[in-house]
C-alpha positions in Angstrom: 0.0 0.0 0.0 0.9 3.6 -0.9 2.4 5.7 2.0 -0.1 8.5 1.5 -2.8 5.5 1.4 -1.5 4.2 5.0 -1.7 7.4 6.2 -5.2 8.1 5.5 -6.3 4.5 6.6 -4.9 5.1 9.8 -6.7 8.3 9.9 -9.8 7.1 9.7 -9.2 4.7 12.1 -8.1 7.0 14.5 -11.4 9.3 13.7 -13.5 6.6 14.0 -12.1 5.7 17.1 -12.4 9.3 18.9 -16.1 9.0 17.7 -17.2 5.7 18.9 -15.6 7.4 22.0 -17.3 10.7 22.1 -20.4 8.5 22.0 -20.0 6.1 24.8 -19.2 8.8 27.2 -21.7 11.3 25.9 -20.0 13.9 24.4 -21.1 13.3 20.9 -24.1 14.7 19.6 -25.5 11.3 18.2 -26.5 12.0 14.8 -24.1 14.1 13.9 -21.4 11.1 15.3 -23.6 8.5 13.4 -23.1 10.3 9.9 -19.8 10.9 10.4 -19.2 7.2 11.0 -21.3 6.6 7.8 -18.9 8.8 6.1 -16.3 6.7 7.1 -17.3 2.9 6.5 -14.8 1.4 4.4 -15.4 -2.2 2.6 -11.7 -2.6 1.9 -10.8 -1.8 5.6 -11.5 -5.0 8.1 -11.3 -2.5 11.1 -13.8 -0.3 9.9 -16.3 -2.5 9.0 -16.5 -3.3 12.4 -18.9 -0.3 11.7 -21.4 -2.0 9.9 -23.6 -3.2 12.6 -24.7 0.6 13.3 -26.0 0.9 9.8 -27.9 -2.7 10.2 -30.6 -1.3 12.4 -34.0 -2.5 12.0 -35.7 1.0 10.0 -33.3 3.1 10.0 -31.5 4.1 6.8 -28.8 5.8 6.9 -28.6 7.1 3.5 -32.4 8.4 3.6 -34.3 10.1 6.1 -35.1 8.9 9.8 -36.3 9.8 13.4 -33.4 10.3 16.3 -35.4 8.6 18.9 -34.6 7.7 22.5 -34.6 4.2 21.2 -32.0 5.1 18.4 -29.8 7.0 20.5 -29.7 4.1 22.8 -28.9 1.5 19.8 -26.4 3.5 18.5 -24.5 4.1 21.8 -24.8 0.7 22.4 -23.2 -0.8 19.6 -20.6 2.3 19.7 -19.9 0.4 23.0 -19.5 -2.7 21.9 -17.1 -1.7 18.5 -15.1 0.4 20.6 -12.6 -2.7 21.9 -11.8 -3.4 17.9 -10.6 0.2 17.8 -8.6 0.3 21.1 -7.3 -2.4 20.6 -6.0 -2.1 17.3 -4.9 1.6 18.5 -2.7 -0.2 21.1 -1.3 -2.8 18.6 0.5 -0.3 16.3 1.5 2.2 18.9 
């Protein structure tokens, strides 16, 4: 892989990570975090699609239009919860 193409992998790693963060301890606004995340969902990158259960939830389409609900914010922070470890730990493995 190109150097410049490393280097913007590992960026979006490292942005995803600070988000999935922001939204575990609340300082995130949720759907502004969620379409960020969007954003950044790579197919050719196995650490971020780690990211694709967040975009799997029943009604919700993250392309189109949709309700933040209580329920959504939950779900979301939830799973952010859960992806988080791939991130950190991954973090801790290259530095």
């Amino acid at each position: 892989m190109p150097p410049k193409a490393k280097v913007r992998r590992r960026l979006r790693r490292e942005e995803a990570r600070q988000l999935l963060e922001d939204l575990v301890t609340a300082k995130a606004d949720v759907f502004v975090a969620y379409g960020r995340l969007f954003a950044l969902l790579d197919g050719n990158d196995p650490i971020l699609r780690e990211l694709r259960p967040l975009f799997r939830l029943p009604g919700i389409d993250p392309c189109g239009s949709f309700s933040v609900t209580d329920d959504f914010r939950n779900q979301v922070v939830s799973l952010a919860a859960r992806i988080l470890p791939a991130f950190q730990q991954q973090r801790s493995e290259k530095g």
